[in-house]
C-alpha positions as CSV (number, residue, x, y, z in Angstrom):
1,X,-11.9,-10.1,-4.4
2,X,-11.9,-13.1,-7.3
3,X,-11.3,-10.0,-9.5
4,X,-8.2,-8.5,-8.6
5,X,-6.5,-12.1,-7.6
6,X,-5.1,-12.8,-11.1
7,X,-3.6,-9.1,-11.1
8,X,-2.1,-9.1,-7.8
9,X,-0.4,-12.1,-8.6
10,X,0.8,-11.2,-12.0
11,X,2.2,-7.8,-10.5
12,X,4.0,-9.6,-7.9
13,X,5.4,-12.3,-9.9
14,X,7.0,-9.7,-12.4
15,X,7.6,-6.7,-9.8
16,X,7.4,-8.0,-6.3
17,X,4.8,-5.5,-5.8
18,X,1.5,-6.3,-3.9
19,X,-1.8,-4.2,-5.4
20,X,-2.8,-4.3,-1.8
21,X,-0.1,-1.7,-0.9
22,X,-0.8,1.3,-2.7
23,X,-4.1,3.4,-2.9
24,X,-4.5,4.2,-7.0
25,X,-3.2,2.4,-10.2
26,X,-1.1,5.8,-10.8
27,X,0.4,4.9,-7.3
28,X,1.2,1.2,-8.5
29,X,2.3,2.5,-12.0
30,X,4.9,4.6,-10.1
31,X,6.3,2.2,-8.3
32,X,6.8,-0.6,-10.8
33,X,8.6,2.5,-12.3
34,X,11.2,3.0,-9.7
35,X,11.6,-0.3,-9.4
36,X,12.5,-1.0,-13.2
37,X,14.1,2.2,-14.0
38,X,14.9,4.4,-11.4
39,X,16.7,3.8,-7.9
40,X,15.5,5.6,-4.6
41,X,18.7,7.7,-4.9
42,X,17.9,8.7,-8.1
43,X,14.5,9.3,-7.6
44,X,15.1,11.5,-4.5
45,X,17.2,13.9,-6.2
46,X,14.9,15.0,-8.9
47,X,14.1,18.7,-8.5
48,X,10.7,19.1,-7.6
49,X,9.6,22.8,-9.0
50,X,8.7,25.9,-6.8
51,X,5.4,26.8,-6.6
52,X,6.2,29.9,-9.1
53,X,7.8,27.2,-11.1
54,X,4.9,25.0,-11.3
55,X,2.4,27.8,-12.0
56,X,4.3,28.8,-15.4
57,X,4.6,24.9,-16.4
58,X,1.2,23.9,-15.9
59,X,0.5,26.5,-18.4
60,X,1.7,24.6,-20.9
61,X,0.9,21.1,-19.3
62,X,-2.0,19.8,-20.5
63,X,-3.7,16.4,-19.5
64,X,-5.5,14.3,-22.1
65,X,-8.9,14.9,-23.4
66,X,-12.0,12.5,-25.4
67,X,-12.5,13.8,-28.4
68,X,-15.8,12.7,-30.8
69,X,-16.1,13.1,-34.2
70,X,-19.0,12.2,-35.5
71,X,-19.4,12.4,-39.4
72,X,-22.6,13.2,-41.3
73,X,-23.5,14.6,-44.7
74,X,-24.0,12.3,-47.7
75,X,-21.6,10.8,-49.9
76,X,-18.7,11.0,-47.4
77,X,-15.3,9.7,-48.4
78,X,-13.0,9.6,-45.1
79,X,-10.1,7.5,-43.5
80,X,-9.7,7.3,-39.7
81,X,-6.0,7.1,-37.7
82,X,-5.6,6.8,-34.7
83,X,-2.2,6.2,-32.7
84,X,-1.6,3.4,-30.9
85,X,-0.6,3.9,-27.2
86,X,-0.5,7.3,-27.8
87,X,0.9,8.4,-24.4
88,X,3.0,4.9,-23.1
89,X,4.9,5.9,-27.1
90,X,5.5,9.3,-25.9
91,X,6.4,8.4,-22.7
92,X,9.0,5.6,-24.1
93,X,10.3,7.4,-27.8
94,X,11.2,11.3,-26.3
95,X,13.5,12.9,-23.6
96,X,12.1,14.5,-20.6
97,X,13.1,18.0,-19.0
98,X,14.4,17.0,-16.1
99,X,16.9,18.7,-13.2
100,X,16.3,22.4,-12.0
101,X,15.2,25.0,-14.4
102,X,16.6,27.8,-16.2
103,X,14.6,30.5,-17.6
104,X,15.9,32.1,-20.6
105,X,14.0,35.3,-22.5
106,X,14.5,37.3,-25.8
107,X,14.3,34.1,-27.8
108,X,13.0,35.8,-30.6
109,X,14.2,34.3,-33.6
110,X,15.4,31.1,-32.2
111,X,14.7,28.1,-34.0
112,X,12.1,25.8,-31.7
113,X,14.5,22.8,-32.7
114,X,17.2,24.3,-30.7
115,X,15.0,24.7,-27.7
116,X,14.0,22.1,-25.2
117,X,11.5,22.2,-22.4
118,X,8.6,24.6,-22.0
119,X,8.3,27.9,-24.0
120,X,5.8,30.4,-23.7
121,X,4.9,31.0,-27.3
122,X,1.5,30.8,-29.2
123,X,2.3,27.4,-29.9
124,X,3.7,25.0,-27.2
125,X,4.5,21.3,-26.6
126,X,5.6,19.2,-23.9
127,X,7.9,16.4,-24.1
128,X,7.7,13.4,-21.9
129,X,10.5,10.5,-21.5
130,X,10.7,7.4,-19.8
131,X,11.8,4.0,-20.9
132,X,8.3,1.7,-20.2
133,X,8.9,-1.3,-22.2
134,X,8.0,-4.3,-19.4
135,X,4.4,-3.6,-19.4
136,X,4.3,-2.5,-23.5
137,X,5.8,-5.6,-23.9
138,X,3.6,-6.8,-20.7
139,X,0.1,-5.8,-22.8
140,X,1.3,-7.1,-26.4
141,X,1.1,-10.5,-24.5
142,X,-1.9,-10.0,-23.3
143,X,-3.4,-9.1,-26.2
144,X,-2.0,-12.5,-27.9
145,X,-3.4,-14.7,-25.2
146,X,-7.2,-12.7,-25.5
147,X,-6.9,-11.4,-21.7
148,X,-8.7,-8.9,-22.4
149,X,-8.8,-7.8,-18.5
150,X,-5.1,-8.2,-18.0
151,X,-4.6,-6.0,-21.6
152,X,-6.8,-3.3,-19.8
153,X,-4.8,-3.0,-16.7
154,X,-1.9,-2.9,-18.5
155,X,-3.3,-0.1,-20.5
156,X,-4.8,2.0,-17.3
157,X,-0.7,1.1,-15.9
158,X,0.8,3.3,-18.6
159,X,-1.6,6.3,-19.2
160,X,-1.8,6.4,-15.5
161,X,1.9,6.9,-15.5
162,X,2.0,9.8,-17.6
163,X,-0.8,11.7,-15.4
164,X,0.9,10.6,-11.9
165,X,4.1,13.0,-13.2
166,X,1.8,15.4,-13.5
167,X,-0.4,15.2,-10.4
168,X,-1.0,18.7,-9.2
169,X,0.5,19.5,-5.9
170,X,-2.7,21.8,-4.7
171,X,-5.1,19.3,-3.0
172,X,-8.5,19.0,-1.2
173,X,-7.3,17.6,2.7
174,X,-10.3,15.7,4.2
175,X,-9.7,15.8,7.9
176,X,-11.4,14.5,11.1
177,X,-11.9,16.8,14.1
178,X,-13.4,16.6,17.6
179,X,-16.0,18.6,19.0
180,X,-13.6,21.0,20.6
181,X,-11.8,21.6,17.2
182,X,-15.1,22.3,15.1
183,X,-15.9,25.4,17.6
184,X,-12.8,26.7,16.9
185,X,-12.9,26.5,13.4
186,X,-16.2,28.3,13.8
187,X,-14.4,31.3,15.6
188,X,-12.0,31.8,12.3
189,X,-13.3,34.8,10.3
190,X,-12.0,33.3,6.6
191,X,-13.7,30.2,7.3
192,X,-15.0,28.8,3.8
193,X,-17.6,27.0,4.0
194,X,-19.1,24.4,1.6
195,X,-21.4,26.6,-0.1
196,X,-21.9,30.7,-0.2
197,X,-23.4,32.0,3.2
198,X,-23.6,28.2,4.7
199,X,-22.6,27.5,8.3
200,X,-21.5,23.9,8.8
201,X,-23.6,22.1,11.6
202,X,-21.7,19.8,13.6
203,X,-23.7,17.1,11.9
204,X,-22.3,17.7,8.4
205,X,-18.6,17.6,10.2
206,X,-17.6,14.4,10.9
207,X,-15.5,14.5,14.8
208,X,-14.6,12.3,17.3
């Protein structure tokens, strides 16, 4: 593909990573990660959260959203502001909970600069921390040569980043059965099908 060429060989000039390998640009982003700033024993040891765990964080986990604002009226007097690189800075400037968890109650009256992490409270925030400077530093030079392609991919690389950390672990499983394996399917009683009171036909299973 003419346009991915350029890209591939950038990446693998700077990271020795081939696009070809991985599946998503939050799969690539990860990688160039690891390679830069984490090691594989490093990266192994990080405490991946029970499920009871994750269902309390992702409470207070939230992705980001498009937002627009569209003035009207007469006579309008207004500024716009808007952050650059919103979550590659967040990413790079703050700390990141990290290790296994410890729960902690009857913080009532603590100050929320002495906490770190994620509280239940009517008003919570989640901090995020990794050094990402190679492809900051990666897209500012894009932007000064006018690549507006390369600047793009570099963009998608960061933000990606942020959301790959945050992947949820429950997942849809495509898989492919025979025959054989689609009638037995068809004997289980909690068999959810795709839609309310709809029996899959062997034509709308895909088997060998």
């Amino acid at each position: 593909m003419p346009g991915i060429r350029p890209a591939q060989e950038i990446h693998w000039y700077q990271s020795q990573i081939d696009v070809e390998d991985v599946m998503t640009v939050s799969a690539l982003s990860l990688q160039i990660v690891r390679q830069k700033d984490l090691d594989d024993k490093a990266f192994h040891i990080i405490n991946i959260p029970t499920r009871n765990q994750d269902t309390f964080l992702r409470r207070g986990y939230y992705g980001g959203h498009v937002d627009v604002y569209k003035p009207y009226g007469s006579n309008l007097d207004y500024s716009i502001h808007d952050v650059n690189s919103l979550y590659p800075f967040i990413i790079q400037s703050y700390p990141m909970p990290c290790g296994v968890p410890e729960w902690h109650t009857h913080l009532k009256g603590v100050g929320l600069d002495s906490l770190f992490g994620f509280i239940e409270a009517y008003v919570s925030s989640t901090f995020e921390g990794l050094i990402y400077d190679l492809l900051y530093e990666s897209r500012l030079e894009a932007k000064k040569r006018s690549h507006q392609p390369m600047t793009f991919v570099y963009k998608l690389l960061m933000n990606s980043l942020y959301g790959r950390f945050g992947m949820n672990p429950e997942s849809t499983v495509t898989e492919i059965r025979n025959l054989n394996q689609y009638e037995d399917l068809m004997k289980m009683e909690n068999l959810k099908a795709q839609a309310r009171n709809q029996i899959l036909s062997p034509s709308q299973v895909g088997f060998k």
